[in-house]
C-alpha positions, 0 to 999 in steps of 0.5 A, spaced: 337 617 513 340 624 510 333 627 511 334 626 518 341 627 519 339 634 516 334 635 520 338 634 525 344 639 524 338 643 522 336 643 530 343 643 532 345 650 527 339 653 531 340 651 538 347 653 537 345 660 535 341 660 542 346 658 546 351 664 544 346 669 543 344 667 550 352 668 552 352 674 549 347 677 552 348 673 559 355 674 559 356 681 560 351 682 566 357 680 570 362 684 568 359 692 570 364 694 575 363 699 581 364 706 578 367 712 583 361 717 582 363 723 586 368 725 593 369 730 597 373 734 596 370 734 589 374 731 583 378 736 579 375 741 585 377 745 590 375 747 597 378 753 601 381 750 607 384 743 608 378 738 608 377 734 615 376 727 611 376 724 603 371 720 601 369 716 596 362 714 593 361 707 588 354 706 584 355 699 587 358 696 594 366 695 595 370 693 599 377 697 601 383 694 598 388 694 606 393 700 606 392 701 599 385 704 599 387 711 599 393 715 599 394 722 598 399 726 596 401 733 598 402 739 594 409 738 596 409 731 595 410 729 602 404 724 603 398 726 608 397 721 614 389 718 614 385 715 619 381 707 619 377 707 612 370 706 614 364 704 610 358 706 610 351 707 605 350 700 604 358 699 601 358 705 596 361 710 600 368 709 603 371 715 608 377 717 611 379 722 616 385 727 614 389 726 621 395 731 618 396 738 615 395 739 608 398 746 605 394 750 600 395 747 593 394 742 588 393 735 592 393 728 588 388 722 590 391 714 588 385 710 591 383 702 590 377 698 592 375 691 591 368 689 587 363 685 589 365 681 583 373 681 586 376 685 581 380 691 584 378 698 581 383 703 582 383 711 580 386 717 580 383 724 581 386 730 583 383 737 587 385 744 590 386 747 597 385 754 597 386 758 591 390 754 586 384 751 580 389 755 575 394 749 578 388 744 576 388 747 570 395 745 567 397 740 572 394 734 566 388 730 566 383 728 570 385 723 571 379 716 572 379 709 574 381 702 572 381 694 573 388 694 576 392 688 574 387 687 568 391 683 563 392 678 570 385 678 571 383 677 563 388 671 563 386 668 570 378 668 569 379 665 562 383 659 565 378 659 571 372 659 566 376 654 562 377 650 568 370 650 569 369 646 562 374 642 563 371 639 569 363 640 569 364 639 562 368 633 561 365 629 567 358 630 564 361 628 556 364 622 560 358 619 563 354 620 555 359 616 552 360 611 557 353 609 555 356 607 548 362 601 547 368 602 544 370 600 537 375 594 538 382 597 539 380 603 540 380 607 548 378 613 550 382 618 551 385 621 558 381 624 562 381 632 564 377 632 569 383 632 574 388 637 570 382 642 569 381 643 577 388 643 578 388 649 573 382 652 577 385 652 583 391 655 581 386 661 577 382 661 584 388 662 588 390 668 582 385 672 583 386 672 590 393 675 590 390 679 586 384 682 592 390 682 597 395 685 593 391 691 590 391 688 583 398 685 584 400 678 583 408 680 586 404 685 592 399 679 592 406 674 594 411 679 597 405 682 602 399 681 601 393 685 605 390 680 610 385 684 611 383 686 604 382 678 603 379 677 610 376 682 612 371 683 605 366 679 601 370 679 595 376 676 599 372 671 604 368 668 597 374 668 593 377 663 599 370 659 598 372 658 590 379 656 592 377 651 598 371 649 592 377 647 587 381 644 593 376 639 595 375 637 587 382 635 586 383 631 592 376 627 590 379 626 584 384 624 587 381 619 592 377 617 585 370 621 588 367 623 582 360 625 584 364 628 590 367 633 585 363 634 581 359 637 588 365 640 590 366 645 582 358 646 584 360 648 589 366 653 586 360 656 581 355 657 587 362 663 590 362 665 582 355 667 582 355 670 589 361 675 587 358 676 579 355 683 579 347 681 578 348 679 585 349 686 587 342 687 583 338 682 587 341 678 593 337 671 591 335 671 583 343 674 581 346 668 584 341 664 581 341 666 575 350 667 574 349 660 577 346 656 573 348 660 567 354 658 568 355 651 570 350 650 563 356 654 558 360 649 562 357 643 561 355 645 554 362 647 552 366 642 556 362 636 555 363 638 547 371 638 547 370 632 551 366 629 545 371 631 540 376 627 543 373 621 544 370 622 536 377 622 534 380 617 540 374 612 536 377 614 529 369 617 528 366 610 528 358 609 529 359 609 536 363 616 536 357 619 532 352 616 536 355 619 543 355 626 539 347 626 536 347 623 545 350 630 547 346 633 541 340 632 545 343 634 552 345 640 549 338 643 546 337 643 553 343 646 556 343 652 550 334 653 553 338 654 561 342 659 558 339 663 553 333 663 559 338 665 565 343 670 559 337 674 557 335 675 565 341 677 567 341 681 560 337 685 562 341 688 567 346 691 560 345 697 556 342 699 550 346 696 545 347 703 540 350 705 546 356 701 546 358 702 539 363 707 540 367 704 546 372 700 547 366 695 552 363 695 545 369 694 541 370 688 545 364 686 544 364 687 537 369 681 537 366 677 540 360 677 536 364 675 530 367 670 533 360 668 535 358 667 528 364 663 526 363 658 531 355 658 529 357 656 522 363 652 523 358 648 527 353 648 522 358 645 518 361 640 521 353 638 523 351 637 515 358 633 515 358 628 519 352 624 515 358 624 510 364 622 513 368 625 521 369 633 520 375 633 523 377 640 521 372 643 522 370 640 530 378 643 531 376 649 528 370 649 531 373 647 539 378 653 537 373 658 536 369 656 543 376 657 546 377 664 543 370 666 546 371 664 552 379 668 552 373 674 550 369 673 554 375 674 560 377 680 558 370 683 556 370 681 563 375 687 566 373 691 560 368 698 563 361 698 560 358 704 559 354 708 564 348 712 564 351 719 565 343 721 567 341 715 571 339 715 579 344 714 584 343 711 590 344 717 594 345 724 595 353 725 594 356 728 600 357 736 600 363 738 597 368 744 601 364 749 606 356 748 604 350 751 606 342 749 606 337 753 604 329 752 605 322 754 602 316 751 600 312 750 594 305 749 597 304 743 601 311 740 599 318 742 603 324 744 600 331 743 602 337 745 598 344 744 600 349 748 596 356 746 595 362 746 590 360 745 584 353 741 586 347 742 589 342 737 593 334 737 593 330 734 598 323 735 598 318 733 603 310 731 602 305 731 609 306 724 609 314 723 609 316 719 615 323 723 616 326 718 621 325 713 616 325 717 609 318 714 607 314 718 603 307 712 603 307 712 596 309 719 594 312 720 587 316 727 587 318 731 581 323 737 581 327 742 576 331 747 577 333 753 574 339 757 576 339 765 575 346 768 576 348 775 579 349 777 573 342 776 571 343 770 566 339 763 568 339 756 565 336 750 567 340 745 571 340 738 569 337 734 575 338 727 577 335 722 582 338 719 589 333 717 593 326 718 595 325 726 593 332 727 593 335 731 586 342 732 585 344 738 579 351 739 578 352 748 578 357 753 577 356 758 582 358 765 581 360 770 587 354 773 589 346 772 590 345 765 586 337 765 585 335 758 585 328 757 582 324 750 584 319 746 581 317 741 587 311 736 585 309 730 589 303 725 587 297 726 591 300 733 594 299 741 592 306 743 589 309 749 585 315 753 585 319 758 589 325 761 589 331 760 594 337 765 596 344 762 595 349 768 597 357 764 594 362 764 596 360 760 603 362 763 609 363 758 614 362 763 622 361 758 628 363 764 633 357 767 630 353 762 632 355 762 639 355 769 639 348 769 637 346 764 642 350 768 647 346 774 645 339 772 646 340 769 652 341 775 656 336 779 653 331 778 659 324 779 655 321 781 648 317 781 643 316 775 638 310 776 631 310 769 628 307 767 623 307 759 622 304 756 615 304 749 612 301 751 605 303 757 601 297 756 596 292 759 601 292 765 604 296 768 609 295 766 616 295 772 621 302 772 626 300 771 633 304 776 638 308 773 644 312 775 649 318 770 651 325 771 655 331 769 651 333 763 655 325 761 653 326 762 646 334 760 644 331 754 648 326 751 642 331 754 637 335 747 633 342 751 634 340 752 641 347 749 643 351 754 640 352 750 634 350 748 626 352 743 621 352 748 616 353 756 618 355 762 614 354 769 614 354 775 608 351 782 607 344 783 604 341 788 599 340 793 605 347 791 609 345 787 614 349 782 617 344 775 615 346 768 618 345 762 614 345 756 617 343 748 616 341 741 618 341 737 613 340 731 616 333 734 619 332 738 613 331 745 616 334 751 614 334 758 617 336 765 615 337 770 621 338 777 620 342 780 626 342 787 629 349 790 631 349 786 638 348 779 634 341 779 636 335 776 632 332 782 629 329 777 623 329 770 623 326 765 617 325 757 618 323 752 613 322 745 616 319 739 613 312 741 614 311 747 615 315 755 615 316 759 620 317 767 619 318 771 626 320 778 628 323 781 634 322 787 638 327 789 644 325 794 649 327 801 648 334 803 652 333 805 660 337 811 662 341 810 655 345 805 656 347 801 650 345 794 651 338 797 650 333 794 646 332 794 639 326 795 634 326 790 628 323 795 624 329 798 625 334 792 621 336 795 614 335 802 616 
């Protein structure tokens, strides 16, 4: 008997070291919240003029939090009026047009969004209207972001995980010892299956203060947002986990056990859909967290269940025998959740990387009271061949309840993020912003330049623009600045997208000279070297004066030289002679207008307009006479590059509207 009461604590031991491994590999792949990756106007930048809108960009999907999702502040401390939040990107990006005047200064961001996971992520971050970065420098930190209400959360997901067990756990525990019958005189304890769904009610209706509240559990009573619980996923999934556990209390009542037991499922399922794996895959995330949790629920509460029933029974051989029952159902349960806790696992970073963050410090805890409660329940195993090991399964129930507490505060704690990884796409410009082109071979490029960024987006021949398709393409790119002052240095790159690249820079006042190292599979690549002049000078009414200019110039002269492979040889310019109506008509700026323009002086002193259409990926560069005429102009598109010189004809009668000879430009 003694063998086999030692084989079996043996088996217990180990499928109790399974089950917390999975759990502590598990739990945390629902606990990564959405981090703010950039806005515009840049963190801690600044912009020359006062910006047209705020924005805000997330590594996953949120929700704005009502009329707290943003809130700026003026340099003087008067509030600055902001239009209807939209979102767009999937969720990751949240915008608001600026609706009032924002004077030069130092401006302060205080915004808040709602994750898929329901938790409400605030944060604080600052940037500067015109010349005032001496006023960002001594103005205190950067500010950053946090779960709002923390404590609150911790303490309400730790009641609603325990609820969970209390009510899947006690009735799975209810329905193994029914099979033994009770010693004579003794009865089983009171059930907890209706106190635990009332707790999860009451913990489902916190958390959703919480979402209508910002964070709060007073603003979430005093007045809350409808539109933060209403209008977004977190909000309508958190109303579902309520209606779950409402509908379990009153089964419970009416004596529906099985019914409630549905209706909790049903509360597990809303859990899964707003856990952060759901982020990752919409279909396998709430699968996994669903059976991952509704396994550690019965595992845990069925066990607490058993104890109560064991001490109820004084221990008796029917108590022992209900206990080596749950042992066999808990081997199976401890499989499901090592399977589902190392699936969701994956999802985690490296370990190493957690060892000096707070993330990992919580952890780290919870890890030593794993541990415990491994030997604790090694312990009471071997001692239950001899006599009921009381103290230890008290200890040992304590421990698991200890766990859960970690686990919930582990749970609005921030992991780690790979400041290298890809994001899920390209950061909106900061400030005025400027594209500028080249080619590397068969590869186009398209760099928009902005405060303290800059975004590169290759095309291959086979790139479908409409819908972002590269048919395979694998692309490759490095960057290297070289300053004004001659000095040069690479940039390190991230991905955000199909063959796009986002480097932060520096940019130093002057020609900024941009080299790319463009690559995609199955194509040629190589480098070129784009021209970036900073500061941006934005010159809409050069644009239309432009356009104006060329239109009334009644016939020319065009040499265009179209190429869509800079490897080979040069293809000869073909001689055309056009009007200007004909000319400005094929032109993108043809309406008198950019989305990104700026004019400065080149080496020889002409005046050169840049201007840029991101979304198109073209760039031209057009050098202007002195009647805002094109004397030179450079276009980079997708497929092909464009270069073209214009020759006016000579004044008649001297008259100084009279033409103009490109080769003059720069003399």
């Amino acid at each position: 008997m003694c063998g086999v009461q030692a084989r079996w604590a043996a088996r217990w031991a180990a499928a109790v070291l399974l089950a917390l491994a999975g759990l502590l590999a598990g739990s945390t792949a629902a606990q990564a919240h959405a981090v703010l990756l950039f806005a515009s106007p840049a963190i801690e930048g600044a912009v020359p003029t006062a910006p047209k809108e705020i924005s805000l960009v997330f590594d996953e999907p949120v929700h704005p939090a009502g009329t707290r999702t943003l809130r700026v502040t003026a340099p003087g401390g008067a509030a600055v009026s902001l239009g209807s939040i939209a979102r767009s990107e999937g969720g990751k990006q949240l915008t608001a047009p600026v609706r009032s005047t924002v004077t030069p200064g130092v401006c302060t961001v205080v915004w808040q969004a709602v994750a898929e996971d329901g938790d409400v992520m605030s944060g604080t971050y600052r940037f500067a209207v015109g010349a005032a970065t001496a006023g960002l420098a001594s103005s205190g930190s950067a500010g950053g972001q946090q779960v709002s209400g923390a404590p609150a959360t911790a303490v309400l997901r730790w009641l609603l995980f325990a609820a969970f067990a209390g009510a899947l756990g006690s009735l799975a525990g209810e329905w193994l010892t029914a099979r033994q019958r009770a010693p004579e005189g003794a009865a089983a304890p009171k059930s907890w299956t209706l106190p635990a769904a009332v707790a999860g009610l009451v913990a489902s209706l916190g958390l959703a203060l919480l979402i209508a509240g910002g964070g709060s559990l007073v603003r979430g009573i005093a007045s809350p947002s409808a539109s933060a619980l209403f209008d977004g996923r977190p909000g309508i999934l958190a109303l579902v986990d309520i209606a779950g556990w409402l509908g379990a209390v009153i089964a419970l009542r009416l004596g529906l056990r099985r019914v409630a037991a549905g209706a909790v499922f049903a509360a597990a399922v809303a859990e899964g859909l707003r856990a952060h794996p759901a982020a990752e895959s919409a279909v396998w995330g709430p699968v996994l967290t669903t059976v991952h949790l509704t396994a550690v629920a019965v595992w845990i509460g069925a066990l607490v269940h058993i104890l109560r029933v064991g001490r109820a029974w004084r221990w008796a051989p029917p108590a022992r025998a209900a206990l080596r029952a749950y042992a066999s159902v808990a081997l199976v349960l401890v499989v499901v959740v090592l399977i589902t806790g190392t699936l969701s696992g994956l999802l985690l970073v490296s370990p190493l990387q957690l060892l000096d963050t707070g993330f990992g410090q919580v952890l780290a805890v919870k890890l030593a009271l794993v541990v415990a409660v491994c030997l604790l329940a090694l312990a009471a195993r071997r001692r239950l061949a001899h006599r009921a090991p009381r103290l230890l399964a008290r200890v040992e129930a304590s421990a698991l309840v200890a766990v859960l507490g970690v686990t919930s505060w582990l749970g609005v704690t921030q992991p780690p993020r790979d400041k290298n990884a890809d994001l899920p796409f390209a950061p909106p410009p900061s400030g005025n912003a400027i594209t500028v082109g080249g080619r590397a071979d068969q590869i186009g490029i398209a760099a928009t330049a902005s405060q303290g960024q800059v975004v590169l987006r290759l095309t291959a021949p086979d790139t479908d623009l409409e819908n972002g398709d590269s048919s395979g393409s694998s692309y490759e790119a490095g960057l290297t600045l070289t300053t004004p002052g001659g000095h040069s240095r690479p940039l390190a790159t991230r991905g955000c997208g199909d063959g796009c690249f986002y480097a932060p820079v520096t940019w130093h006042k002057g020609l900024n000279l941009l080299t790319v190292r463009a690559d995609a599979k199955g194509w040629g690549g190589g480098r070129d070297t784009l021209r970036v002049m900073w500061p941006v000078h934005p010159d809409a009414d050069l644009v239309a004066r432009t356009v104006k200019a060329m239109r009334a110039v009644d016939r020319f002269t065009l040499h265009e030289q179209v190429a869509s492979d800079t490897a080979r040889a040069s293809v000869a310019p073909t001689k055309l002679t056009v009007t200007g109506e004909q000319f400005v008509d094929s032109e993108p700026y043809a309406k008198g207008k950019a989305p990104l323009s700026s004019r400065f002086t080149d080496a020889e002193g002409n005046t050169v307009l840049a201007l840029g259409f991101p979304g198109e990926r073209l760039a031209l560069e057009l050098t202007l006479d002195g009647q805002d005429r094109v004397v030179r102009e450079t276009l980079v598109a997708p497929n092909h590059f464009i270069r073209r010189t214009f020759t006016y004809p000579e004044p008649e009668n001297g008259s100084e509207d009279g033409g103009h000879d490109a080769g003059s430009a720069g003399r």
